[in-house]
PAKOL-697785 format. One record per residue (C-alpha): x, y, z; chain; residue in one letter. Coordinates in pm, whole numbers, always signed. Example, Ala and Ser with C-alpha at 12.3 -4.5 7.8 and 13.67 -1.06 7.14 Angstrom:
<lumdrens>
<lumdren <+1230; -450; +780>; A; A>;
<lumdren <+1367; -106; +714>; A; S>;
</lumdrens>
This chain:
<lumdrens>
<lumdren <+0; +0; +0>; A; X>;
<lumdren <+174; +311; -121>; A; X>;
<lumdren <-77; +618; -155>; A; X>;
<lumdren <+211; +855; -242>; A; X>;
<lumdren <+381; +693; -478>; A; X>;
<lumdren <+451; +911; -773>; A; X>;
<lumdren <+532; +1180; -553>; A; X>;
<lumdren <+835; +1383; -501>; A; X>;
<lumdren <+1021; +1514; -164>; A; X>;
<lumdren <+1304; +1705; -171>; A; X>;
<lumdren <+1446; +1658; +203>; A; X>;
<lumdren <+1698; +1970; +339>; A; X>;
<lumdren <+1646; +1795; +688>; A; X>;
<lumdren <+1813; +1650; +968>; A; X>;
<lumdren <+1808; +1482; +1321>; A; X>;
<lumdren <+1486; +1388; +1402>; A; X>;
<lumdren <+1167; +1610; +1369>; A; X>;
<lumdren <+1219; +1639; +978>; A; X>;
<lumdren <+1363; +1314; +919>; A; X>;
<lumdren <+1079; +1134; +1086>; A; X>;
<lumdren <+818; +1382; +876>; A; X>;
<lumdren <+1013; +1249; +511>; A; X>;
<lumdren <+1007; +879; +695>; A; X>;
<lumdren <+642; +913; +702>; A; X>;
<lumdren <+613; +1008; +325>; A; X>;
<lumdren <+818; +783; +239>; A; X>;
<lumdren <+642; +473; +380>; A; X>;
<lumdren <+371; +582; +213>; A; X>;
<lumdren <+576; +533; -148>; A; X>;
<lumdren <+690; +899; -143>; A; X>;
<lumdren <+1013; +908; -335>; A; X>;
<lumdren <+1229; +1041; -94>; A; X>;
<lumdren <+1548; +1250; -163>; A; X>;
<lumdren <+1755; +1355; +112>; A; X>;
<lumdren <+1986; +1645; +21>; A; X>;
<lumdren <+2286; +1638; +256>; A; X>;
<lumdren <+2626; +1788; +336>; A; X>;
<lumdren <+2896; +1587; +212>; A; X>;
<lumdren <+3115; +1662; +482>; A; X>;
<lumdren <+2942; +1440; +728>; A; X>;
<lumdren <+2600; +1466; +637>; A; X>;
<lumdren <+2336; +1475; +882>; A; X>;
<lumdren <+2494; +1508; +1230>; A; X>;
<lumdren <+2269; +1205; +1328>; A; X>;
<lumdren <+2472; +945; +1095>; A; X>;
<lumdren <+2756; +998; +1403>; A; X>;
<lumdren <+2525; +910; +1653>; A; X>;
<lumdren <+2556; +552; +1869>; A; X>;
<lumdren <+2444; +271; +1879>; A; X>;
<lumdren <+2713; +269; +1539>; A; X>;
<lumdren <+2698; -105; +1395>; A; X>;
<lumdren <+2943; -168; +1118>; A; X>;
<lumdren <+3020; +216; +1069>; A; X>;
<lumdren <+2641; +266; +1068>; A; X>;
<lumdren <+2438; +456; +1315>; A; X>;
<lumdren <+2111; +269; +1407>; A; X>;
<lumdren <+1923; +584; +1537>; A; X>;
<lumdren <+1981; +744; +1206>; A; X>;
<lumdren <+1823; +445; +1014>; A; X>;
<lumdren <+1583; +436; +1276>; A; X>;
<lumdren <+1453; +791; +1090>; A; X>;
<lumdren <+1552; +702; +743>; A; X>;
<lumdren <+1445; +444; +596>; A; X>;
<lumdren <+1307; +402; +214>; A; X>;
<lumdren <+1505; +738; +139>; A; X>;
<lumdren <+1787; +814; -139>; A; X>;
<lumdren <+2053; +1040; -46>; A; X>;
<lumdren <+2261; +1322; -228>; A; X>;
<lumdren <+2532; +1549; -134>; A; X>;
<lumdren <+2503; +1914; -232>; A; X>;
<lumdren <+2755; +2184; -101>; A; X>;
<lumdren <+2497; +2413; -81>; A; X>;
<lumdren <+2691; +2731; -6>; A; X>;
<lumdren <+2879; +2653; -342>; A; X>;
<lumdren <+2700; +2806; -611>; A; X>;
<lumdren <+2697; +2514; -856>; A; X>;
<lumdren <+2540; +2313; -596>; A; X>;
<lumdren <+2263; +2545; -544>; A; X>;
<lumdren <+2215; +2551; -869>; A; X>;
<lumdren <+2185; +2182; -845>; A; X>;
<lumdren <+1973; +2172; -603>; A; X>;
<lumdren <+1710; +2415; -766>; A; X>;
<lumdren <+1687; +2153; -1007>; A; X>;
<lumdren <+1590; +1900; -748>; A; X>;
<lumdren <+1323; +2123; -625>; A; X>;
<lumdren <+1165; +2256; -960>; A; X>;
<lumdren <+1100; +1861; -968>; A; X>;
<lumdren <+995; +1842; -660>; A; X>;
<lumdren <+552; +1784; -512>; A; X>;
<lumdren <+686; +1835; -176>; A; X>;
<lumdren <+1014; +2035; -16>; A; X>;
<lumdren <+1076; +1967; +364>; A; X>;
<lumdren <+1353; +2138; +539>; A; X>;
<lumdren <+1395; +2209; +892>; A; X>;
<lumdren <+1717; +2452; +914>; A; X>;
<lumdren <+1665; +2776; +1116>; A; X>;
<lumdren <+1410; +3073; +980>; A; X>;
<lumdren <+1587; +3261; +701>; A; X>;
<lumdren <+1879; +2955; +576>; A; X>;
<lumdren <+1630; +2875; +308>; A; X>;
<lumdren <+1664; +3228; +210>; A; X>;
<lumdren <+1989; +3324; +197>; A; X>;
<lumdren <+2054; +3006; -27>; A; X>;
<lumdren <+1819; +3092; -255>; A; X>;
<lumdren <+1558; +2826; -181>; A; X>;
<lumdren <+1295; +2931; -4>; A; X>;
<lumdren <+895; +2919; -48>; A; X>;
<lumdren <+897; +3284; -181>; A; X>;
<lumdren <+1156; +3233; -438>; A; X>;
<lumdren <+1090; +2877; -560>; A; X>;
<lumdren <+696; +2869; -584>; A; X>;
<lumdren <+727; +3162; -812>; A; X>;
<lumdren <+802; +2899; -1119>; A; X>;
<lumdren <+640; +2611; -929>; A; X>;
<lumdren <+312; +2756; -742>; A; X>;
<lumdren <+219; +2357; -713>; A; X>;
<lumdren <+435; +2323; -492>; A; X>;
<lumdren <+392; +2205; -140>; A; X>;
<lumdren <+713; +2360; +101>; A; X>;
<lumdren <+654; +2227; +464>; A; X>;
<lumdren <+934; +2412; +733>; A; X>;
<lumdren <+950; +2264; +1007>; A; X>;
<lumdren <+1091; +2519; +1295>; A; X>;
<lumdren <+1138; +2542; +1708>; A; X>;
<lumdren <+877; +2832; +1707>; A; X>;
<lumdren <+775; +2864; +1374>; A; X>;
<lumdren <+901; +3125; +1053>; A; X>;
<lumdren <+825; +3472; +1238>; A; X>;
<lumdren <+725; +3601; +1560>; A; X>;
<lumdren <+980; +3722; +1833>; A; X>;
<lumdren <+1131; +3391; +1905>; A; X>;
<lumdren <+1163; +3258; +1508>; A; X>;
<lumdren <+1538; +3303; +1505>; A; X>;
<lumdren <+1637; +3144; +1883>; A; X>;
<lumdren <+1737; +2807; +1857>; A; X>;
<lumdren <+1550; +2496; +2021>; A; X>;
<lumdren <+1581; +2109; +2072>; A; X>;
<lumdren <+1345; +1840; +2208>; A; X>;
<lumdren <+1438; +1933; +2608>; A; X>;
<lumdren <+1425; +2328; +2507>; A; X>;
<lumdren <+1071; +2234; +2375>; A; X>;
<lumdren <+956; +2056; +2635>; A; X>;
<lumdren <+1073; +2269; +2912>; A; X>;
<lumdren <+894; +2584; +2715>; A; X>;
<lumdren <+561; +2404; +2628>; A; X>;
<lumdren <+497; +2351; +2946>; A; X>;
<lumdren <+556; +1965; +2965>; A; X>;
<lumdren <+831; +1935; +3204>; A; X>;
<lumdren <+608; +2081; +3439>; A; X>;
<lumdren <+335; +1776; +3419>; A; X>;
<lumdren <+607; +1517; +3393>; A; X>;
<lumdren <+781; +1355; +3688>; A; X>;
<lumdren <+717; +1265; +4021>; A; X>;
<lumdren <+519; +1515; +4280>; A; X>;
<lumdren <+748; +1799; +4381>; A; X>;
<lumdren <+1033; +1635; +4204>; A; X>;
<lumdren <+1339; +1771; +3995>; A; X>;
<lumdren <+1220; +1837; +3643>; A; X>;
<lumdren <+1213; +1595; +3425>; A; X>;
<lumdren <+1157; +1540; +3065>; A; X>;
<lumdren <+943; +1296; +2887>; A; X>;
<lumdren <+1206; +1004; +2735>; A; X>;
<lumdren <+1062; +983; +2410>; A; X>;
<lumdren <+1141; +1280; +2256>; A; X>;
<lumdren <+793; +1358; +2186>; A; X>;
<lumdren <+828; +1757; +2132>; A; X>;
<lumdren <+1052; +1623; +1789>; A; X>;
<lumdren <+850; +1328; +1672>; A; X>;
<lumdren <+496; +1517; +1711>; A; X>;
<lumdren <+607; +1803; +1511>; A; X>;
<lumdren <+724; +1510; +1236>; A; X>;
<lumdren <+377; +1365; +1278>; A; X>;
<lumdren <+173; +1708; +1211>; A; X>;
<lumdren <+391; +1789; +942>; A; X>;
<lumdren <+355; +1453; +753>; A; X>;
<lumdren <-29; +1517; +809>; A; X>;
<lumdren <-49; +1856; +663>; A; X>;
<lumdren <+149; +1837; +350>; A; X>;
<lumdren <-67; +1476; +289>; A; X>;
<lumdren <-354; +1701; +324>; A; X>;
<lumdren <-212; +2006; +103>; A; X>;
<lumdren <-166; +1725; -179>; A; X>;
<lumdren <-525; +1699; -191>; A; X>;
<lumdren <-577; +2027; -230>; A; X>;
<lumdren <-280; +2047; -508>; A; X>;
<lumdren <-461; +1761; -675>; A; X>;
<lumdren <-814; +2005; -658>; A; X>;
<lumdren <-649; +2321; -733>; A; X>;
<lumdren <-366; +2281; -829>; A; X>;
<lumdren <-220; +2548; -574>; A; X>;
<lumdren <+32; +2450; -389>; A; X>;
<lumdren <+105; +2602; -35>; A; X>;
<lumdren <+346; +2733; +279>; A; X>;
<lumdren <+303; +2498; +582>; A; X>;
<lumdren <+486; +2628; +861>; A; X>;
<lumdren <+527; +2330; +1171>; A; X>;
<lumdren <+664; +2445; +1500>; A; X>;
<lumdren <+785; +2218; +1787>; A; X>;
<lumdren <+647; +2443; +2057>; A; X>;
<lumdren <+293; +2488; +1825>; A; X>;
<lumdren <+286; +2081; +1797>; A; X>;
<lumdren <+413; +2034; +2215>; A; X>;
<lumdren <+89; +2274; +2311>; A; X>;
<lumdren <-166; +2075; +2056>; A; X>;
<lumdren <-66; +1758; +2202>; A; X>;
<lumdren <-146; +1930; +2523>; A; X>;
<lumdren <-471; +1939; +2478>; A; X>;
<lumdren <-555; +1804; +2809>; A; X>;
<lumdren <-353; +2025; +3027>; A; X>;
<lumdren <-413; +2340; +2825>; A; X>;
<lumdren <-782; +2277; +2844>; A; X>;
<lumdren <-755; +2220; +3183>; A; X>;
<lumdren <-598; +2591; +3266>; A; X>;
<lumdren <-861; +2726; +3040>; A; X>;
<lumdren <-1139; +2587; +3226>; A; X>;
<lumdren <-984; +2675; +3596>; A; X>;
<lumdren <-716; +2926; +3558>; A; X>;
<lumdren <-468; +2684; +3737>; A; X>;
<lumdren <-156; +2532; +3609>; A; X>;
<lumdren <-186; +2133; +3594>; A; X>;
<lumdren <+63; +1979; +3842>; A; X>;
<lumdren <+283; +1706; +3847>; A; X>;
<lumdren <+112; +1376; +3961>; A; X>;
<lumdren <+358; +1080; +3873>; A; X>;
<lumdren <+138; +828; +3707>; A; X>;
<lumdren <-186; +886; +3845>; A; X>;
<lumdren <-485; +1098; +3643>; A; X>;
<lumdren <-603; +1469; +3739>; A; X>;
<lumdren <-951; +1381; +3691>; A; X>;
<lumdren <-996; +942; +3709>; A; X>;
<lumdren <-904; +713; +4020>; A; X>;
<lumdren <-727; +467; +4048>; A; X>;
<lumdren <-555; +520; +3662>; A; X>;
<lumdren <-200; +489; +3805>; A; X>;
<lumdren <+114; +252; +3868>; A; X>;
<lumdren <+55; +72; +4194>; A; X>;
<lumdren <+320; -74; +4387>; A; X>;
<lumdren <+353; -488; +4471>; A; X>;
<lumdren <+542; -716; +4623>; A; X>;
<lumdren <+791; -764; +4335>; A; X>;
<lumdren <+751; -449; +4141>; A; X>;
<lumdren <+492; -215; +3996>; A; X>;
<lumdren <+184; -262; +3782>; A; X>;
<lumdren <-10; +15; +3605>; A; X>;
<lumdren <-407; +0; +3593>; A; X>;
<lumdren <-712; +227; +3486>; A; X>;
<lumdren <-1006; +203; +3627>; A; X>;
<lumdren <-1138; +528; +3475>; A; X>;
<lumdren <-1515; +525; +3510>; A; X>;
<lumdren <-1781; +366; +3781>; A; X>;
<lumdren <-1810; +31; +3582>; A; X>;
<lumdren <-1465; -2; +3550>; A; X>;
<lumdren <-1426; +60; +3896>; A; X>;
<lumdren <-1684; -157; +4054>; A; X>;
<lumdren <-1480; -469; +3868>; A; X>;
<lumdren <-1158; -335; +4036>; A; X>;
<lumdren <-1291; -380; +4387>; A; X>;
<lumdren <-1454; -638; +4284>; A; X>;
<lumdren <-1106; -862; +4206>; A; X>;
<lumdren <-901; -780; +4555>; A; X>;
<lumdren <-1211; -884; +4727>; A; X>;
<lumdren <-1320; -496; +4829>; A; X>;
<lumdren <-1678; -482; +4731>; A; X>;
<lumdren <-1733; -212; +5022>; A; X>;
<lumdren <-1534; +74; +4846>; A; X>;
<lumdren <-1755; +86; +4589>; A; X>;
<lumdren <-2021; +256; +4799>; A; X>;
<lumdren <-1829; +437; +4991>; A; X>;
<lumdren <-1911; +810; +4953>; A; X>;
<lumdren <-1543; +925; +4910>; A; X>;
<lumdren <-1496; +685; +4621>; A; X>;
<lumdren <-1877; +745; +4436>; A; X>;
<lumdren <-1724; +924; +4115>; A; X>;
<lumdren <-1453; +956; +3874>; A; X>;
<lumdren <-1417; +1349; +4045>; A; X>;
<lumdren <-1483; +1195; +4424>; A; X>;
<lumdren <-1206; +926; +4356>; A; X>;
<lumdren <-991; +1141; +4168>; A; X>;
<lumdren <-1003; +1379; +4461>; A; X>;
<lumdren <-919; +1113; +4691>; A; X>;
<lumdren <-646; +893; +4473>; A; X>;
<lumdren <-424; +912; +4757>; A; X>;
<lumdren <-617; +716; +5009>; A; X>;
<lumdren <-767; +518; +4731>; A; X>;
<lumdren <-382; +429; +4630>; A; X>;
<lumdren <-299; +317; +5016>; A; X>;
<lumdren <-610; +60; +5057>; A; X>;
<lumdren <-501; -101; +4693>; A; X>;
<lumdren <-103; -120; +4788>; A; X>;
<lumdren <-248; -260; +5101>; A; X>;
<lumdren <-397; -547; +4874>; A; X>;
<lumdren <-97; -573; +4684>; A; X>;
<lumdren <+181; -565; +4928>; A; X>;
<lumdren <+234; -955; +4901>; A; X>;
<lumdren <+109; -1050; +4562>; A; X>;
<lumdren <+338; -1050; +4247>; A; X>;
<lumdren <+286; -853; +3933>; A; X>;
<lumdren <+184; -1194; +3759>; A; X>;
<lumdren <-46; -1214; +4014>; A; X>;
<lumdren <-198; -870; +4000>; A; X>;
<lumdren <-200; -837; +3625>; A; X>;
<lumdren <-417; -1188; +3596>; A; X>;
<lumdren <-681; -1041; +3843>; A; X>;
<lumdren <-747; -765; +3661>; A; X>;
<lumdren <-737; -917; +3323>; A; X>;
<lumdren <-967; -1135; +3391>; A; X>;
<lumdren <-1218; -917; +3571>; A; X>;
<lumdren <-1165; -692; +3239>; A; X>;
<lumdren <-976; -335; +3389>; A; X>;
<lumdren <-703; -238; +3175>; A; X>;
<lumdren <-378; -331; +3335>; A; X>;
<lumdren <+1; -350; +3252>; A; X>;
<lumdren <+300; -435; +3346>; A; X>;
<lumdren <+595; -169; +3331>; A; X>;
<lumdren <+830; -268; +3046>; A; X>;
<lumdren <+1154; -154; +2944>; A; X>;
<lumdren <+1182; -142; +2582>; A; X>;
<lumdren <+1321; -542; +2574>; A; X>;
<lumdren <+1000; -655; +2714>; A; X>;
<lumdren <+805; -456; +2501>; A; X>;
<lumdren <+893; -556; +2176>; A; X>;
<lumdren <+923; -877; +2256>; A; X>;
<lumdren <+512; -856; +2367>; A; X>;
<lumdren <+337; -1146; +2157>; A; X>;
<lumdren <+78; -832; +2026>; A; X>;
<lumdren <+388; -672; +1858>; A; X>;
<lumdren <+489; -1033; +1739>; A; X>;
<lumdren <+148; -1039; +1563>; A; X>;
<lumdren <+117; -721; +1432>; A; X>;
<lumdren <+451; -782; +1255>; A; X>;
<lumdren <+571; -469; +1395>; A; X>;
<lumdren <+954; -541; +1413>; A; X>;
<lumdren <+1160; -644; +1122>; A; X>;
<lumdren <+1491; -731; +1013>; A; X>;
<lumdren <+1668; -452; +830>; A; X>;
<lumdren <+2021; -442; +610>; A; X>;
<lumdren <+2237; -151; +657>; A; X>;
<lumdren <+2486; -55; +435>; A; X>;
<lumdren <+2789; -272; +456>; A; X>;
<lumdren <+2544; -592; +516>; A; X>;
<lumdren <+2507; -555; +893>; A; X>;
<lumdren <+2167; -727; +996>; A; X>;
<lumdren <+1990; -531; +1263>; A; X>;
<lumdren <+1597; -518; +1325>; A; X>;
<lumdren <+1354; -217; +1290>; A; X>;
<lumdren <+1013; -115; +1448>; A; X>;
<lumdren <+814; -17; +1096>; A; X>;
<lumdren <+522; +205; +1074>; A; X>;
<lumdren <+217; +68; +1275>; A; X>;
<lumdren <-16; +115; +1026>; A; X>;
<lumdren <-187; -151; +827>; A; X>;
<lumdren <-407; -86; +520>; A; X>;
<lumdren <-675; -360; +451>; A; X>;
<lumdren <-494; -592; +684>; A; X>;
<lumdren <-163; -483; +551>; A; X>;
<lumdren <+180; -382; +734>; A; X>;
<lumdren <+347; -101; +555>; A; X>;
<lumdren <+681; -277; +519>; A; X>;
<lumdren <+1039; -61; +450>; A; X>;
<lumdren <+1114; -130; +51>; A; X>;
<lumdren <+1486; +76; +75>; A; X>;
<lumdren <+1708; +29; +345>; A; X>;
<lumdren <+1841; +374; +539>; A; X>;
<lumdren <+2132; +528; +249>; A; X>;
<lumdren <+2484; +606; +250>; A; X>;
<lumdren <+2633; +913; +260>; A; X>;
<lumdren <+2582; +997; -103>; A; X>;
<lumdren <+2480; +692; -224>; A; X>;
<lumdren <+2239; +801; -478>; A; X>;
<lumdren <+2394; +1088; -649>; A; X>;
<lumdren <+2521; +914; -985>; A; X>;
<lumdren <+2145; +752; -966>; A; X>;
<lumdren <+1946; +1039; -877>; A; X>;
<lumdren <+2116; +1308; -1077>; A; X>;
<lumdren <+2137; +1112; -1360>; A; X>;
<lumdren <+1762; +1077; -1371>; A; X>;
<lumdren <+1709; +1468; -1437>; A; X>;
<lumdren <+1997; +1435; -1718>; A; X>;
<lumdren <+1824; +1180; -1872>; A; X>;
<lumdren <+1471; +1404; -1838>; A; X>;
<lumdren <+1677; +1707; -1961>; A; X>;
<lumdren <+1749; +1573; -2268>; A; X>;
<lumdren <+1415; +1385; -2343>; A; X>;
<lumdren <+1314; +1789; -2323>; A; X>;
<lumdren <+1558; +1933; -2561>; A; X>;
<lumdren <+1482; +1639; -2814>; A; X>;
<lumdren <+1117; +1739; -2809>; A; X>;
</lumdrens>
């Protein structure tokens, strides 16, 4: 299943919010060309885990792309790489407000010759405004948006979320939006501007929390794993370790009490709501660690399961992908890096009719695809003079 295939991204990208956005595209069949420095390339290629000269969190971000090196503060290679974008559905860069500019390849100047074209920038606080030109990573991002401040433990140091989610959501909103400005291209034939910001994309997925200080003028707080507003939807403590579990409504809640034996909480008055429980998580935390405090997670996780509450263990990474749902989905694959290394991958999770969206073009070289690529638009040059 490849609903972009046919069209064209020209990627000035790298790291990880841009990367992941031209990943996206090109699992869906986007042909993908990454425009790079040739003196190193992206700075992610140097990052570990390096297997075989190969970095596996740059293929992690890469995949199903073709790369080129361009110089592009030489002349000729701008020139070059004009050509690549007057070719181009789709241009994604995510260098600093004004780059694009001074090499003579931004939105303003190339759409003049190519208004079909769709020009995503993806930015730490977007093209203008009074922060455009300050600089800004995942942590910055975080910190900024406001999500340090709901992640971590209660009255804790600040922490940021692991997953560098400030990056990888901006990659995700861009991906959407150009998909949708191709349907309008296809319409209209207009192409457009989309401008992506880390700190825009860190508030939308916010949606709780800002919603939350709309509605009571408060900031939200810091509450570990538990739930402002649903009790008990936390990590509880047991003899061997920790289990999470939601129990988010009155139904739900009922069949909790109901499995450690405690049919008398659920009239309590304390506990007769999602609000009255959230309110009172704390105490509502104690008498279920009370429960726990000499039963195993196996133990805990098959009482819930089977009295149907949502309920998980806490994995590392090892355990996760090794869970037999991932095993089914055939969400982890092998993959080939250059030089013939074998590693594995996690793909995209998407599946079309019953489908997985499986990686057709291992992560590039440095390069690898110049003689190929640029020897396509010689070959289209002069099918254009001989008409």
């Amino acid at each position: 299943m490849q609903p972009l295939q046919g069209i064209r991204v020209i990627e000035f990208c790298s790291v990880a919010a841009g990367p992941f956005c031209g990943m996206l595209l090109a699992d869906m069949g986007a042909d993908v060309i990454k425009v790079e420095n040739p003196a190193g390339g992206d700075s992610m290629r140097a990052w570990p885990p390096i297997s075989d000269g190969y970095s596996e969190n740059f293929a992690s971000v890469n995949r199903n792309k073709r790369s080129v090196t361009l110089d592009l503060k030489n002349p000729a290679d701008q020139a070059r790489a004009r050509v690549l974008v007057d070719s181009a559905d789709v241009v994604l860069e995510n260098n600093r407000p004004g780059v694009m500019e001074r090499l003579g390849l931004a939105y303003a100047a190339v759409s003049k010759q190519h208004p079909e074209l769709v020009y995503c920038s993806i930015s730490a606080f977007g093209q203008d405004g009074p922060r455009a030109s300050e600089a800004g990573f995942d942590l910055t991002l975080q910190a900024m948006s406001g999500v340090m401040s709901v992640t971590g433990e209660p009255g804790g140091e600040p922490v940021k979320c692991g997953v560098p989610l400030a990056d990888f959501a901006t990659g995700l909103y861009g991906a959407f939006a150009i998909s949708a400005a191709l349907r309008e291209v296809a319409a209209t034939g207009h192409g457009t501007h989309i401008d992506a910001s880390m700190l825009g994309a860190s508030l939308a997925i916010s949606a709780l929390q800002t919603s939350q200080y709309f509605g009571t003028g408060e900031n939200p707080v810091k509450l570990g794993s538990a739930h402002p507003r649903n009790a008990p939807y936390e990590a509880f403590r047991v003899a061997d370790g920790h289990v999470a579990m939601a129990a988010g409504n009155n139904a739900l809640f009922a069949r909790a009490c109901k499995a450690i034996h405690r049919e008398d909480l659920i009239d309590e008055a304390r506990f007769g709501s999602t609000t009255r429980r959230a309110e009172n998580q704390a105490e509502l935390k104690a008498i279920f660690e009370g429960v726990f405090a000499d039963k195993s997670v196996d133990t805990v996780l098959a009482l819930f399961r089977e009295a149907g509450v949502a309920c998980a263990p806490i994995n590392g990474y090892a355990e996760a992908l090794a869970d037999p749902q991932v095993d089914h989905m055939g969400w982890v694959q092998p993959l080939t890096l250059p030089g013939g290394h074998e590693t594995q991958t996690f793909i995209s999770p998407l599946r079309f009719g019953g489908e997985n969206v499986r990686p057709y073009r291992r992560p590039p070289e440095l390069g690898e695809h110049n003689d190929e690529v640029f020897a396509e638009f010689e070959t289209r040059r002069e099918a254009a003079d001989a008409r």
